[in-house]
LOFITOR-633956 format. One record per residue (C-alpha): residue in one letter; x, y, z. Coordinates in steps of 0.5 Angstrom, whole numbers, plus 500, padded with zeros to 3 digits. Layout:
BEGIN
AXYZ/...
This chain:
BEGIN
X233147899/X236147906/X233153912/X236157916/X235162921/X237169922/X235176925/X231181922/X235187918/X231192921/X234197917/X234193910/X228198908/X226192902/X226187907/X222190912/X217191906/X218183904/X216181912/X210185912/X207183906/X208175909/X206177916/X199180913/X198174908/X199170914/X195173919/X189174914/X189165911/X185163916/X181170918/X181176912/X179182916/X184180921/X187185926/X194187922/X200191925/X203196920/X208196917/X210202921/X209199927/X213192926/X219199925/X217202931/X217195935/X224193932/X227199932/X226202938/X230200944/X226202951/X227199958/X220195958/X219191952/X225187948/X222185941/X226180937/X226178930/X228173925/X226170919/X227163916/X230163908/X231158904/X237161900/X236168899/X228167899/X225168905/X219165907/X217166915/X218169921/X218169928/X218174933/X220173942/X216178945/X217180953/X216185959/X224186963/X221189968/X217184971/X213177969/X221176967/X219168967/X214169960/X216170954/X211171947/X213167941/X209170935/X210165928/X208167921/X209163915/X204163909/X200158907/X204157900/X210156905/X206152909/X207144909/X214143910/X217145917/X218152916/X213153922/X216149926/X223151926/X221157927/X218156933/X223152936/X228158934/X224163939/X223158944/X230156944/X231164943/X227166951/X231159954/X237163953/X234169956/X232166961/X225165960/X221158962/X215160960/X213161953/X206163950/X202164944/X196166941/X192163935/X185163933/X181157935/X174159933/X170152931/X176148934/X176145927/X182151925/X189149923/X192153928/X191150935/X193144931/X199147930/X200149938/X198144940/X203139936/X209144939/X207142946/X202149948/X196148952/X190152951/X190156958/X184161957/X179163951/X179170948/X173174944/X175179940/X168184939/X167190934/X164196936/X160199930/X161206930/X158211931/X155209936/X147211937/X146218941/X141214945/X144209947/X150213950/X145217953/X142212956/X147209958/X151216962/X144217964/X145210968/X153212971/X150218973/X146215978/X151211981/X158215980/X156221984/X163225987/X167221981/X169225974/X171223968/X177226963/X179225956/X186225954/X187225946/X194224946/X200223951/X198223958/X200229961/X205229967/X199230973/X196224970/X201219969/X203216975/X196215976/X195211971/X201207973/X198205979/X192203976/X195200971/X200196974/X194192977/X192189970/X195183971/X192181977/X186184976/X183181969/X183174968/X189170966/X186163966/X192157968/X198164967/X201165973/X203173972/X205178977/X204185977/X208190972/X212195974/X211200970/X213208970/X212214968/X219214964/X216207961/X210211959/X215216955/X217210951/X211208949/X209214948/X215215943/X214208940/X206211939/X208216935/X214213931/X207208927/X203215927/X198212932/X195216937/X193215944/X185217946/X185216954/X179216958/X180217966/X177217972/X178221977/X176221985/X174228988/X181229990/X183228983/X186221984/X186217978/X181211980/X180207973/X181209965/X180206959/X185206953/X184205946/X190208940/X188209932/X190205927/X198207924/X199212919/X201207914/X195203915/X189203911/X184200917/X180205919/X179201926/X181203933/X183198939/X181199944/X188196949/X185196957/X181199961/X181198969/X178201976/X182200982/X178195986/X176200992/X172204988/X169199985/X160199984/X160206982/X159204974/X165208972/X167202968/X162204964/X164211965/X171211962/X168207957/X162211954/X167217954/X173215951/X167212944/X164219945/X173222945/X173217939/X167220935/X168226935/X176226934/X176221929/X169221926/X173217919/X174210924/X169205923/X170201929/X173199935/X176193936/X176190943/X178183947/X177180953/X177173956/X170170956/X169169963/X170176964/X163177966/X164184967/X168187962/X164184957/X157186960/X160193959/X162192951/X155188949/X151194952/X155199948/X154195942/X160191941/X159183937/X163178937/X168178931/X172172932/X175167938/X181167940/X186162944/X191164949/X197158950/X202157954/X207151954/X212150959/X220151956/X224147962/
């Protein structure tokens, strides 16, 4: 039978059901307890229609069956020349080009937005997996490993005490705020300019990225896009002795319709000048405490970091975060 490829419905409330269930069974073939987006995220991400972020869609059927998808995924404020390509097909659809014929899509998809860079993600863990095969097959090149660890919680009181009781010697003249929820108008653009350092301040192995450029009305859409999954948002700042933003740290819960009771952690960061004070360590102590006490169903926190970031993962190992699985970041040239 022969594939085509069209865009998603997204609208088609039966046929966003069928994606999830085939994006769930893709994702989870080679790892089970696998990191999964909820059906209503894929909803939230399709649907919403913010100036920072496009996400588009398609799916390959084989007649009226639908069988794969593949996503392009990208920032159109800044890093214009990368585009994400994210292909799902279970294994049971496996062995017959529909893999290939979707990532081929999406690539052809970003040549036509003007992209000339595509990346991926995939699990190497061993090395002996199918999927950087898979990569490596369509022309992508490892170009840095990322080590997803997972934090127990809660964490043991006296561990966290142990480790304020260490930021306190250093971080003297800074304070930390929580935030459970949206970010409030006096902190936003500070957590933007932070924020916006991201990209050249953590490691990105051979990609070549720029600094981002979001703002504070970007921040909004993506509050919005939180609110539509039912996610929340827990934020912990750190704040200078003139109230400046200087570092954060961010996590979100898990989406109203999922059954995970993990939190992901996103990024944490201190602005370069105020670094040596520990409030790295700050930020991250005080949001496991915000995620604690607000969320005391959630069982872990899930975290990811390039392995040469010696710092971060310092930090992660201290509060109890172990290595879950490998994964790798690809990049393959689109010109």
């Amino acid at each position: 039978m022969s594939l085509s490829i069209r865009p998603v419905d997204t609208w088609d409330e039966d046929e966003m059901d069928v994606l999830q269930a085939l994006y769930v069974e893709a994702q989870r073939a080679e790892v089970p307890d696998a990191r999964v987006y909820s059906r209503a995220d894929s909803v939230a991400f399709l649907r919403h229609r913010g100036t920072e972020v496009f996400y588009h869609a398609f799916v390959a059927c084989e007649g009226e069956q639908i069988v794969g998808q593949v996503w392009t995924v990208g920032n159109t404020t800044a890093n214009a020349h990368v585009g994400d390509v994210w292909a799902w097909v279970p294994p049971r659809h496996g062995r017959r080009g529909v893999g290939t014929a979707l990532a081929r899509h999406g690539e052809d998809h970003l040549r036509q937005l003007g992209r000339r860079t595509a990346v991926t993600q995939t699990w190497v863990g061993d090395g002996h997996g199918g999927y950087r095969a898979f990569a490596e097959r369509l022309g992508y090149t490892l170009v840095q490993t990322q080590v997803e660890r997972r934090q127990p919680l809660p964490v043991p009181e006296e561990r966290l005490a142990a480790l304020e009781a260490e930021v306190a010697e250093h971080a003297q003249g800074y304070r930390v705020r929580t935030v459970v929820g949206p970010i409030p108008d006096e902190l936003a653009q500070g957590y933007c300019d932070v924020y916006n350092l991201l990209n050249l301040e953590m490691p990105t192995g051979d990609l070549e990225l720029e600094a981002s450029r979001r703002t504070t009305e970007e921040l909004v859409e993506q509050e919005d896009e939180l609110r539509a999954a039912g996610r929340t948002r827990i934020t912990a700042f750190a704040l200078s002795a003139q109230g400046s933003v200087v570092g954060y740290s961010c996590a979100v819960t898990g989406a109203a319709d999922g059954v995970d009771r993990a939190v992901d952690q996103w990024s944490t960061l201190v602005h370069p000048s105020h670094r040596g004070h520990r409030l790295g360590l700050a930020v991250k102590c005080a949001l496991t405490r915000a995620v604690q006490e607000h969320f005391p169903d959630r069982t872990h926190v899930r975290t990811q970091n390039a392995e040469t970031n010696a710092p971060m993962v310092a930090i992660n190992e201290a509060l109890g975060f172990a290595v879950h699985s490998i994964e790798g970041e690809f990049q393959k040239q689109l010109a």
